[in-house]
VEXLUMGU-775597 format. One record per residue (C-alpha): residue number from 1; residue in one letter; z, x, y. Coordinates in pm, 1 decimal, padded with zeros to 6 digits. Layout:
<rs>
 tormi drenlum        z        x        y
   NUM       a        Z        X        Y
...
</rs>
This chain:
<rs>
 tormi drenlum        z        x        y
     1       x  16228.7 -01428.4  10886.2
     2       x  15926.4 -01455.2  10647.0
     3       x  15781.6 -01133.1  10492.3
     4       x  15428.1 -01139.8  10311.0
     5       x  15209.9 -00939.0  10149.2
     6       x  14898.3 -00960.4  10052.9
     7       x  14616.1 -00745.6  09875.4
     8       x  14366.2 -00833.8  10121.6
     9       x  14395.0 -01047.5  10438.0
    10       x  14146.4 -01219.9  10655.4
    11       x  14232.8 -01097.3  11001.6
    12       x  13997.3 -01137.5  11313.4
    13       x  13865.7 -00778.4  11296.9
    14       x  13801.8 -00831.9  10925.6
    15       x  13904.2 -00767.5  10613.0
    16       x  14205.9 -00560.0  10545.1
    17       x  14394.7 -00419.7  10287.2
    18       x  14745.8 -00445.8  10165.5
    19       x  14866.7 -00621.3  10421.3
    20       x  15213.5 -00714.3  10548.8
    21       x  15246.5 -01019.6  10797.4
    22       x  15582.9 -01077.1  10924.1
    23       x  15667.8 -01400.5  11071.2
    24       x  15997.1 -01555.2  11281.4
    25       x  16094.0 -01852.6  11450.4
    26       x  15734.9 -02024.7  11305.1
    27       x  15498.2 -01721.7  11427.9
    28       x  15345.7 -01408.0  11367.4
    29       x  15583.2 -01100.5  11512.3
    30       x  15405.3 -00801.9  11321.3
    31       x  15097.1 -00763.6  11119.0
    32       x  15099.0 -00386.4  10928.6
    33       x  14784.2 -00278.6  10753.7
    34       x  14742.4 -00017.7  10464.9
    35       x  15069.5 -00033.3  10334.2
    36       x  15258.5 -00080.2  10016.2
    37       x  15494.2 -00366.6  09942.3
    38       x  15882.2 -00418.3  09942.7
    39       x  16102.1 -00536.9  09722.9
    40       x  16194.8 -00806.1  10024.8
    41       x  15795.1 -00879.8  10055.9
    42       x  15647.7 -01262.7  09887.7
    43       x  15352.3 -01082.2  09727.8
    44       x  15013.6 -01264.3  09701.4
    45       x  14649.0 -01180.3  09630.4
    46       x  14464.4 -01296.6  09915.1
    47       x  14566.5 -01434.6  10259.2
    48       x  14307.8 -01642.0  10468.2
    49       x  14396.7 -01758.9  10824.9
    50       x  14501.1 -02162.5  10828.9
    51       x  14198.6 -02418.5  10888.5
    52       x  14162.2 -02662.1  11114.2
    53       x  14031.1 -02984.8  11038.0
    54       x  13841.9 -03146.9  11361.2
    55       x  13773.9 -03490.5  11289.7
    56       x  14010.8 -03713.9  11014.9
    57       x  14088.5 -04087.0  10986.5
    58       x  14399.1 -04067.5  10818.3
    59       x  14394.1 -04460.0  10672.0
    60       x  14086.9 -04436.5  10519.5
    61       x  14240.9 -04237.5  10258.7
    62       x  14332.7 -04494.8  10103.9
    63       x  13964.6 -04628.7  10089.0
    64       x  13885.8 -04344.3  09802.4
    65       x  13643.8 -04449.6  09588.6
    66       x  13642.7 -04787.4  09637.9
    67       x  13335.6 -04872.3  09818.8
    68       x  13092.7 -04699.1  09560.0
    69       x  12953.2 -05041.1  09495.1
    70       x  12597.1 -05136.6  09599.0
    71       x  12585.5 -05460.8  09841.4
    72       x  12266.3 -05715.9  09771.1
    73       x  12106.7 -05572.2  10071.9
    74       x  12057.6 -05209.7  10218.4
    75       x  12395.4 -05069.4  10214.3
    76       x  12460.1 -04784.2  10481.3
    77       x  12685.2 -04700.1  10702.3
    78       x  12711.1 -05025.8  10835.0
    79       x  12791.4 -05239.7  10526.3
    80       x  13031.7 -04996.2  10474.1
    81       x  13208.1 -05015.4  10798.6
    82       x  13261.2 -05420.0  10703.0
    83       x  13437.9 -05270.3  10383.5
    84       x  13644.6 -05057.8  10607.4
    85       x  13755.7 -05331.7  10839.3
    86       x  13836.2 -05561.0  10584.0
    87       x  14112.9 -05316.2  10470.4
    88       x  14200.1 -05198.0  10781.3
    89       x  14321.6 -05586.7  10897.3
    90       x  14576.5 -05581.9  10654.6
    91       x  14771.0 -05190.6  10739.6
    92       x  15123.1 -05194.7  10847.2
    93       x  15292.6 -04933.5  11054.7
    94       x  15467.5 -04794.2  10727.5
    95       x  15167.3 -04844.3  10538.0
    96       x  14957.4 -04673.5  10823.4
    97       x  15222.1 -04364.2  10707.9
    98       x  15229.6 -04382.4  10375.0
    99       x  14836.2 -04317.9  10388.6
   100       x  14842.0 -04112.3  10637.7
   101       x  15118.1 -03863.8  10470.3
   102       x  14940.8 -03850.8  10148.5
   103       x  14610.7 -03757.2  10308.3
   104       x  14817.6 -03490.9  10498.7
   105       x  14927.1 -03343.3  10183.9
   106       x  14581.0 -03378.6  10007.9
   107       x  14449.3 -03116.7  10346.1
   108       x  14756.1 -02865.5  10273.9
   109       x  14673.3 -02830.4  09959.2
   110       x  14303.9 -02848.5  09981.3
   111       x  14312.7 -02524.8  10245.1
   112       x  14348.7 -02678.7  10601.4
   113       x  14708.6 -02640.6  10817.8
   114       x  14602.4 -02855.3  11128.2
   115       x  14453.7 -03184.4  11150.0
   116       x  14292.2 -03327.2  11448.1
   117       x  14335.7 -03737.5  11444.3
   118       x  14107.4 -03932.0  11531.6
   119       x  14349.8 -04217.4  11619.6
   120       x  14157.5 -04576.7  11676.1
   121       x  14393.5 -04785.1  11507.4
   122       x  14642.1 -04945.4  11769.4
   123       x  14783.6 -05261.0  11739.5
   124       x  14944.0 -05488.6  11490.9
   125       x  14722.7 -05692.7  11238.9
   126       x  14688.6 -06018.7  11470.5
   127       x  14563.3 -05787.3  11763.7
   128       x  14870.3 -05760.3  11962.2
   129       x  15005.4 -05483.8  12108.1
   130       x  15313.6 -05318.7  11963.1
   131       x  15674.3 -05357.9  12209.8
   132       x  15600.0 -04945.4  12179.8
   133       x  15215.8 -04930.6  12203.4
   134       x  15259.4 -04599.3  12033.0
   135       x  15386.0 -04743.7  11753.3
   136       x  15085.6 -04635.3  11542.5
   137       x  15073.0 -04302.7  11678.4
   138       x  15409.1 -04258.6  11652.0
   139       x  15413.0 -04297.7  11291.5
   140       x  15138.2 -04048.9  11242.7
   141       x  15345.6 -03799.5  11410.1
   142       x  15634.6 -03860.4  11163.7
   143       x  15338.1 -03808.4  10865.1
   144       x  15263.6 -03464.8  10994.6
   145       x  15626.0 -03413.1  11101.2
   146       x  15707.6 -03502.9  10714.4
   147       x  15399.9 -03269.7  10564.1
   148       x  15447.6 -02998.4  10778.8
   149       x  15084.0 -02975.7  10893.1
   150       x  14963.6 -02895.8  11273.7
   151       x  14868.6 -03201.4  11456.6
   152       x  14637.7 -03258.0  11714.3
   153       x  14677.3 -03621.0  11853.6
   154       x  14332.0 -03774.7  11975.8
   155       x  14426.8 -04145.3  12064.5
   156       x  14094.6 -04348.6  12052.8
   157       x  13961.7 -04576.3  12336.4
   158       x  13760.7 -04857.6  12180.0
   159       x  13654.9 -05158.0  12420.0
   160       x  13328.7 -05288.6  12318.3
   161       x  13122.6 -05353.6  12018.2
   162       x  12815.6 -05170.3  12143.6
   163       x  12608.2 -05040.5  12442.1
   164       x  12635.8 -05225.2  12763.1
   165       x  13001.8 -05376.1  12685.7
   166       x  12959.4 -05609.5  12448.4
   167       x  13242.9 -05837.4  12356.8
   168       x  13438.7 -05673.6  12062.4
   169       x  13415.5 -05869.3  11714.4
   170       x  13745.6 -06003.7  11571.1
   171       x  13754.8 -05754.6  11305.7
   172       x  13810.1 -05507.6  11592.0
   173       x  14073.9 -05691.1  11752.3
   174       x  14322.3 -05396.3  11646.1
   175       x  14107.0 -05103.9  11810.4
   176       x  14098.6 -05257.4  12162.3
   177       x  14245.7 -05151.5  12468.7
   178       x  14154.0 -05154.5  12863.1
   179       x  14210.3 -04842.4  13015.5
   180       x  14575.8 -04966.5  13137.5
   181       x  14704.2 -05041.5  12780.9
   182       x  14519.2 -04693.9  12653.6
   183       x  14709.1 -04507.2  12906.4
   184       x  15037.4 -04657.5  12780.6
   185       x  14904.8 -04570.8  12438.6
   186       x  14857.9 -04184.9  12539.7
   187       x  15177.7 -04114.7  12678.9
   188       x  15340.6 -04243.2  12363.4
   189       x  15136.8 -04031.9  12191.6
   190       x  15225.0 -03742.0  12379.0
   191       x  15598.9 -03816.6  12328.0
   192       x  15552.1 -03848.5  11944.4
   193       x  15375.0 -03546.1  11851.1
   194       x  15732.2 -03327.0  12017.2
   195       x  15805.7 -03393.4  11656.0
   196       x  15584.4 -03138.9  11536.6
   197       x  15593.4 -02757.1  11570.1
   198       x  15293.0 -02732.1  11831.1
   199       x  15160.6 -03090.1  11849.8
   200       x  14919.4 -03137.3  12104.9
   201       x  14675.6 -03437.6  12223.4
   202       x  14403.5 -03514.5  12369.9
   203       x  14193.9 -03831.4  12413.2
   204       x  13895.9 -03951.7  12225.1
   205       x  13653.5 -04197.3  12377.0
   206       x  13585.9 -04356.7  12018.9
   207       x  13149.4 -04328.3  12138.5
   208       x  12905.1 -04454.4  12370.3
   209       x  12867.1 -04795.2  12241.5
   210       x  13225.4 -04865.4  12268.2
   211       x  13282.7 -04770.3  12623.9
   212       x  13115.6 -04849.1  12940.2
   213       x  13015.8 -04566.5  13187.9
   214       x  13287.3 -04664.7  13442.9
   215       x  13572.5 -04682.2  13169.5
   216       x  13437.4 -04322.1  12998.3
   217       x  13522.2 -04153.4  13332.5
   218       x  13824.7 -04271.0  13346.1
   219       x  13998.6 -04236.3  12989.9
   220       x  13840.1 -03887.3  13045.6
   221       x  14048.9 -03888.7  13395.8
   222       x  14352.9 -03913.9  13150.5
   223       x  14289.3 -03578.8  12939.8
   224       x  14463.9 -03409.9  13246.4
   225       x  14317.6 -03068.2  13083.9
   226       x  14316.7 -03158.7  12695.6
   227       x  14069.8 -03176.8  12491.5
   228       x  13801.1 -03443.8  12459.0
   229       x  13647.9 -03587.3  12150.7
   230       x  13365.0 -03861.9  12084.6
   231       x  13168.4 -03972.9  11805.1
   232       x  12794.4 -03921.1  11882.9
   233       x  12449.8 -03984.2  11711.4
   234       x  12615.3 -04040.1  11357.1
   235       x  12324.1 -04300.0  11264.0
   236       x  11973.5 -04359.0  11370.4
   237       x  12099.5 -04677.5  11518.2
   238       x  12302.2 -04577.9  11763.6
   239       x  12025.1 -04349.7  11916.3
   240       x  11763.2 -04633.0  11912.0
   241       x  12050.5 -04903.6  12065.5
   242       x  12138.6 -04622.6  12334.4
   243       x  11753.2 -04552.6  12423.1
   244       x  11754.7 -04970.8  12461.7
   245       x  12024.4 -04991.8  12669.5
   246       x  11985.4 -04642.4  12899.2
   247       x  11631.5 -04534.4  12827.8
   248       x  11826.7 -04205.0  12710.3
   249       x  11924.1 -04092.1  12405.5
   250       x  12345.2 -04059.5  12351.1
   251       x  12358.1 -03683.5  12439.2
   252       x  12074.6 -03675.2  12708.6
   253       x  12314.1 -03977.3  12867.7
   254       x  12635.2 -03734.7  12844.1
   255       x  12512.7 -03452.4  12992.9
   256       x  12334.4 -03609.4  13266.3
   257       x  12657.5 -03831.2  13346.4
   258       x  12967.5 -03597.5  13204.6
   259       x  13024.4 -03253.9  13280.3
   260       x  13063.6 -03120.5  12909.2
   261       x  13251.7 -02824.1  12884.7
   262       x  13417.3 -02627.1  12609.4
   263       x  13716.6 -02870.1  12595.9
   264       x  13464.3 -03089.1  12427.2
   265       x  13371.7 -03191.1  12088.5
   266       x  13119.4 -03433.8  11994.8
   267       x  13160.6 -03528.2  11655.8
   268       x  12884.2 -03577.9  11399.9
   269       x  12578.8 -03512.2  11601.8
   270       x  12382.2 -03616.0  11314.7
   271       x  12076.1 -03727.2  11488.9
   272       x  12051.4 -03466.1  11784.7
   273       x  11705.5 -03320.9  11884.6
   274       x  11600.8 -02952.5  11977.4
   275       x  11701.5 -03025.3  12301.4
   276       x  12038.9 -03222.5  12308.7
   277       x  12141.0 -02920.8  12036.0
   278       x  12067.3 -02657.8  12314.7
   279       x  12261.8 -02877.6  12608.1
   280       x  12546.5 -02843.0  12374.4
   281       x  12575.1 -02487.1  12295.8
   282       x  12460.8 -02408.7  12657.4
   283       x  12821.9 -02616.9  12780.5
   284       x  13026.2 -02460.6  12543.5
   285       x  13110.5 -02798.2  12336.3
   286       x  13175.0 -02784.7  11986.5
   287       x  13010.5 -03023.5  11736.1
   288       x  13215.6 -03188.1  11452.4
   289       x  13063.2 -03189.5  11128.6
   290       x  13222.8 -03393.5  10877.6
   291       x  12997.3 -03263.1  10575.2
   292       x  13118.0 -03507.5  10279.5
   293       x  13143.8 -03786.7  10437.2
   294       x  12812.2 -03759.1  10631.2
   295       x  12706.8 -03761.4  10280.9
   296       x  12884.5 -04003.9  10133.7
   297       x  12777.1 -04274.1  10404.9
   298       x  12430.8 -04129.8  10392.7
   299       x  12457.8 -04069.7  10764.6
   300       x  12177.2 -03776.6  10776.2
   301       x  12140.9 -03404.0  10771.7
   302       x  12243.1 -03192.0  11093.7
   303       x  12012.8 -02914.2  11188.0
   304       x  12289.2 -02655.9  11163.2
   305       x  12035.9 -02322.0  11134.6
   306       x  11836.3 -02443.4  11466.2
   307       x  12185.3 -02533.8  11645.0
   308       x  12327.2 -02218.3  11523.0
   309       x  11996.4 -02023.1  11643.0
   310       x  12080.3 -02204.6  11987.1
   311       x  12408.9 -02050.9  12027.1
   312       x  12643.7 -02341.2  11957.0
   313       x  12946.5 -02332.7  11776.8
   314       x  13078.3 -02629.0  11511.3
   315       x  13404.5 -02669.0  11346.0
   316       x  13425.6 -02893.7  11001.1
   317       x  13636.3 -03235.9  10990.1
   318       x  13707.7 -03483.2  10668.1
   319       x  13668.2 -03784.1  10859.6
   320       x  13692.5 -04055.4  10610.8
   321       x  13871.8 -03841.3  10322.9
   322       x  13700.0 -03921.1  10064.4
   323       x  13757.7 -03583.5  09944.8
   324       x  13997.4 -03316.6  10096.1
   325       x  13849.5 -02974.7  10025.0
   326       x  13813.8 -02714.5  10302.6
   327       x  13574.9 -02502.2  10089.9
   328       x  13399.2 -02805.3  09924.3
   329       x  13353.4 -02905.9  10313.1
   330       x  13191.2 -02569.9  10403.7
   331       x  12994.6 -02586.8  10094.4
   332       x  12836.3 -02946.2  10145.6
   333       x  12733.9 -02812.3  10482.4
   334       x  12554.2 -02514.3  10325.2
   335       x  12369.2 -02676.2  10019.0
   336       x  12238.8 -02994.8  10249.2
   337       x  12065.8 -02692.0  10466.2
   338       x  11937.9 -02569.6  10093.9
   339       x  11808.8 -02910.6  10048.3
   340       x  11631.2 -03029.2  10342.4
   341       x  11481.4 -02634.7  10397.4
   342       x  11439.6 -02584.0  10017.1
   343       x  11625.5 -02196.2  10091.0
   344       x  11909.7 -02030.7  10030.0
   345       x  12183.2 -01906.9  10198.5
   346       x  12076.7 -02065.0  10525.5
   347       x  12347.7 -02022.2  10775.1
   348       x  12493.2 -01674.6  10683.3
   349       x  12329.0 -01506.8  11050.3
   350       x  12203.5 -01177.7  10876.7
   351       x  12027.8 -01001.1  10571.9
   352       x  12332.8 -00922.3  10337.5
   353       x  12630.1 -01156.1  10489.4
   354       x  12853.2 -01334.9  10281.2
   355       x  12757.1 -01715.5  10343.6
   356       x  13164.0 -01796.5  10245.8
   357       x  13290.2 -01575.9  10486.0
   358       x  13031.6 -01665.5  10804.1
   359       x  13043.5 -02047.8  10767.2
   360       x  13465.3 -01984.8  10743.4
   361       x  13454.1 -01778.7  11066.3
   362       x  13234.3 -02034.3  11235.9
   363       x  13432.0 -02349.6  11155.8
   364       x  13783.5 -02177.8  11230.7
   365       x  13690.6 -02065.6  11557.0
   366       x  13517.6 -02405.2  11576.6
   367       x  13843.1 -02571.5  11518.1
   368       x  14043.5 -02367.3  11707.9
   369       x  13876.7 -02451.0  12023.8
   370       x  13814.9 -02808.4  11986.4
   371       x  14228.3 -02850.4  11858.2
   372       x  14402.2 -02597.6  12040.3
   373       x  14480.7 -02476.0  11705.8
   374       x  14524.7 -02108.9  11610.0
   375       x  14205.2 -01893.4  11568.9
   376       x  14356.3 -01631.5  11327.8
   377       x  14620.5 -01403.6  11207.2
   378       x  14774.2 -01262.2  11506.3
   379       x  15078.6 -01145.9  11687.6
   380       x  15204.1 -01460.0  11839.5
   381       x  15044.3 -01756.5  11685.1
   382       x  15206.2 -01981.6  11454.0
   383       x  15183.0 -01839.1  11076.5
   384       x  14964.7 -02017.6  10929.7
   385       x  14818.7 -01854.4  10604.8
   386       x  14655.7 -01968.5  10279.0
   387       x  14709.3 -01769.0  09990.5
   388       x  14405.1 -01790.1  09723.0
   389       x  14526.7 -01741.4  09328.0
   390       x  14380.6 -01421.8  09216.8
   391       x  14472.9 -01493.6  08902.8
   392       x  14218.8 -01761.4  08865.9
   393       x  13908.6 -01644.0  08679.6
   394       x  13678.6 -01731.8  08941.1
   395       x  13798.9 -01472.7  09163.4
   396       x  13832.9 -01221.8  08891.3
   397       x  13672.6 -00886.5  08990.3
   398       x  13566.8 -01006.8  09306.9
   399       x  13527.4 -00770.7  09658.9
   400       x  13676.0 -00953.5  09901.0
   401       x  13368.3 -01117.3  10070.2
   402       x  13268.7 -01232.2  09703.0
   403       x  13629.5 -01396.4  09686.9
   404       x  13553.6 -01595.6  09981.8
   405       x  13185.8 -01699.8  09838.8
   406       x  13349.8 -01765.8  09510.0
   407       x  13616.3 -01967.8  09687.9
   408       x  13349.6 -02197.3  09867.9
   409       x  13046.1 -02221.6  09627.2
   410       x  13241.4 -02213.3  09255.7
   411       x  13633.9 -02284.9  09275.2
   412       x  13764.4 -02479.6  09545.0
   413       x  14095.5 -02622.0  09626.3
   414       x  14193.4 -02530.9  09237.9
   415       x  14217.1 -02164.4  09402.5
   416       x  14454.3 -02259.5  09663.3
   417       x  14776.5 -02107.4  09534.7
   418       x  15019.1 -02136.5  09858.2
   419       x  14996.3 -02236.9  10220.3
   420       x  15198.5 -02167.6  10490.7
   421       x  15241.5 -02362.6  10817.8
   422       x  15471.7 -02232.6  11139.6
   423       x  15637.8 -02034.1  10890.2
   424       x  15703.1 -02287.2  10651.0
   425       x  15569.1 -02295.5  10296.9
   426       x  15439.9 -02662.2  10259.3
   427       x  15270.4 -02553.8  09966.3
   428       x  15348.7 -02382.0  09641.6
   429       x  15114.9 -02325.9  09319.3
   430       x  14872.1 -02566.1  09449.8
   431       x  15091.2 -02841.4  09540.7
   432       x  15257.8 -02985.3  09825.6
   433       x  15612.5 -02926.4  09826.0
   434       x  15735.7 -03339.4  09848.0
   435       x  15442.4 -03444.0  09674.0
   436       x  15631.2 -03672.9  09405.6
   437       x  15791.4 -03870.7  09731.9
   438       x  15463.2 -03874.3  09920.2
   439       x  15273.5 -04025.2  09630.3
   440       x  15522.7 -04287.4  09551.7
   441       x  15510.8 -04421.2  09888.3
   442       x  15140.3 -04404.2  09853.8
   443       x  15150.3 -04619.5  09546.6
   444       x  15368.9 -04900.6  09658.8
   445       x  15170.5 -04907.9  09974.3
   446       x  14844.3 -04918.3  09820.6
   447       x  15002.7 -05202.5  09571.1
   448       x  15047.8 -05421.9  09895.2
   449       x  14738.8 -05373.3  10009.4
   450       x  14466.3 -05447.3  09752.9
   451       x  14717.9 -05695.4  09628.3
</rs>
């Protein structure tokens, strides 16, 4: 049985004080309210529901920092993606883990306690399949099994190299299934995530220009009830490739040929007009935004206030991990808005709201949705908590809504003190509780590949 209490906790009807959550067999069996400690209670200062991240490519972890060098040419997401693949070619299956646990780590102890993985990475490095063609998968699932974080399994169907089924290019010779092999790939997937407390899956679609229309219906014909994601209108490009090839832009195509529903979540949405944003929030899907990374590939700027103002509902992702912050996430989101409108505090819904506290709500009801995560502190649902250090001077005479702001706009992952995930504390004083093994294995993987 775990026993904590905190000063003030996060639940879904708000904030509230001295608070004792009670947890057994990896969930929540009591939350009390308004009372004092025991001498049995872990006490903390503040405890904030677990995060979900939506949208993560594990491997690129390892791609941190090193593709902050200007090409001869315009360098975009594009040149970038070269970069990517050129690393990529040369992953093993226990390299493939050895990134992928470290990054897993890096999202504990930045904040978030459930990962959605965006899983495109298949085969072996001459392009054949695996004897398991979960192999991949299946070592993902002992990275979260090993971390302790939630894992949502999205297995990625990638067939074509753009719009209209265009032969693949060698570089993605690792990525590509027919719907056959992909199948074969799912169920693996499906078996490998019973490693983790609450694993789920779902399938992913990888985006328009990698499938055709007839092959989207039917990996979506495979979800069987889980959850759907798909990369949409990240650049520019893709919207003027898919008007070439369909006379439609990506999400007028969708919903005129897929039935979107809430089970959806289209990821990135960069590029989306007035329109497309209220098709989205009118089916219920939730849209991915991957903050940091949009900005570090200088992908564009989402019109969250106008989407938001529509009714829809988004959920925050780390994509390619070049940083692994939930609150440096949330903030990203918020100052691009500050930049493009030239405002302040643009997406908190109402005159006085905390900003922290609304764009936390959003994305971890966001998240919960598009995962199948938990949405809260409640009786029931797996414990997942993150304690914030009081101690830390940013928080210092703070109300609790001014914590929240404080932890979003000033301190960051420094504030996380301790996380919590079914039950188990993966984290302690701000770092990961096999961190030392996790970042050796890092090392001598990274050693083999940019050898």
């Amino acid at each position: 049985m775990t026993s904590l209490w905190f000063e003030w906790t996060l639940l879904s009807s708000g904030w509230a004080p001295r608070t004792r959550v009670i947890g057994a067999a990896g969930k929540i069996s009591a939350i009390e309210a308004g009372v004092e400690a025991r001498a049995t209670d872990e006490r903390h200062g503040v405890g904030l529901p677990g995060l979900g991240n939506l949208h993560s490519h594990a491997f690129q972890r390892g791609l941190a920092g090193l593709t902050e060098r200007r090409g001869p040419d315009h360098d975009d997401f594009w040149t970038w993606r070269e970069l990517m693949y050129q690393f990529v070619e040369r992953v093993r299956p226990e390299d493939l883990e050895a990134l992928t646990a470290l990054a897993y780590a890096d999202m504990l102890e930045g904040g978030f306690t459930h990962v959605g993985e965006f899983h495109y990475l298949h085969h072996d490095r001459d392009g054949r399949p695996f004897a398991d063609p979960g192999e991949l998968a299946t070592r993902i699932a002992a990275a979260a099994a090993a971390t302790g974080i939630g894992l949502t399994l999205l297995p990625s169907f990638y067939a074509h190299s753009g719009f209209g089924g265009r032969e693949p290019t060698p570089r993605q010779q690792r990525f590509i299934n027919d719907t056959q092999t992909f199948a074969r790939i799912l169920e693996s997937s499906r078996r490998a995530v019973r490693c983790v407390p609450g694993g789920k899956t779902g399938v992913a679609p990888h985006s328009l220009r990698a499938v055709t229309p007839r092959e989207l219906t039917e990996v979506i014909d495979l979800a069987h009830g889980e959850v759907v994601h798909m990369h949409v209108c990240e650049q520019m490009k893709e919207v003027e490739d898919c008007l070439a090839w369909s006379g439609l832009r990506p999400i007028e195509w969708l919903t005129q040929h897929c039935r979107l529903t809430e089970r959806w979540c289209l990821v990135h949405a960069t590029h989306s007009n007035a329109s497309e944003q209220a098709a989205i929030a009118k089916s219920g899907a939730i849209v991915g935004l991957c903050p940091i990374t949009e900005a570090n590939l200088g992908d564009g700027i989402f019109a969250a206030r106008e989407y938001l103002a529509a009714g829809g509902h988004f959920g925050i992702g780390t994509d390619s991990n070049i940083r692994l912050d939930a609150a440096e996430e949330l903030r990203t989101l918020e100052y691009s808005q500050r930049l493009s409108r030239r405002a302040r505090n643009v997406l908190a819904p109402n005159n006085g709201d905390s900003t922290g506290k609304a764009l936390y709500e959003a994305a971890l009801q966001g998240a919960a949705r598009a995962l199948e995560a938990p949405d809260g502190l409640q009786v029931g649902s797996s414990l997942d908590v993150v304690s914030l250090d009081t101690r830390h001077p940013d928080l210092a005479e703070r109300s609790p809504d001014a914590m929240l702001d404080s932890w979003v706009f000033s301190g960051g992952r420094s504030l996380v003190d301790c996380v919590w995930r079914a039950g188990e504390k993966v984290v302690s004083g701000g770092r990961h509780r096999r961190r030392a093994a996790i970042v050796d294995a890092y090392r001598r993987a990274l050693a083999r590949l940019l050898a």
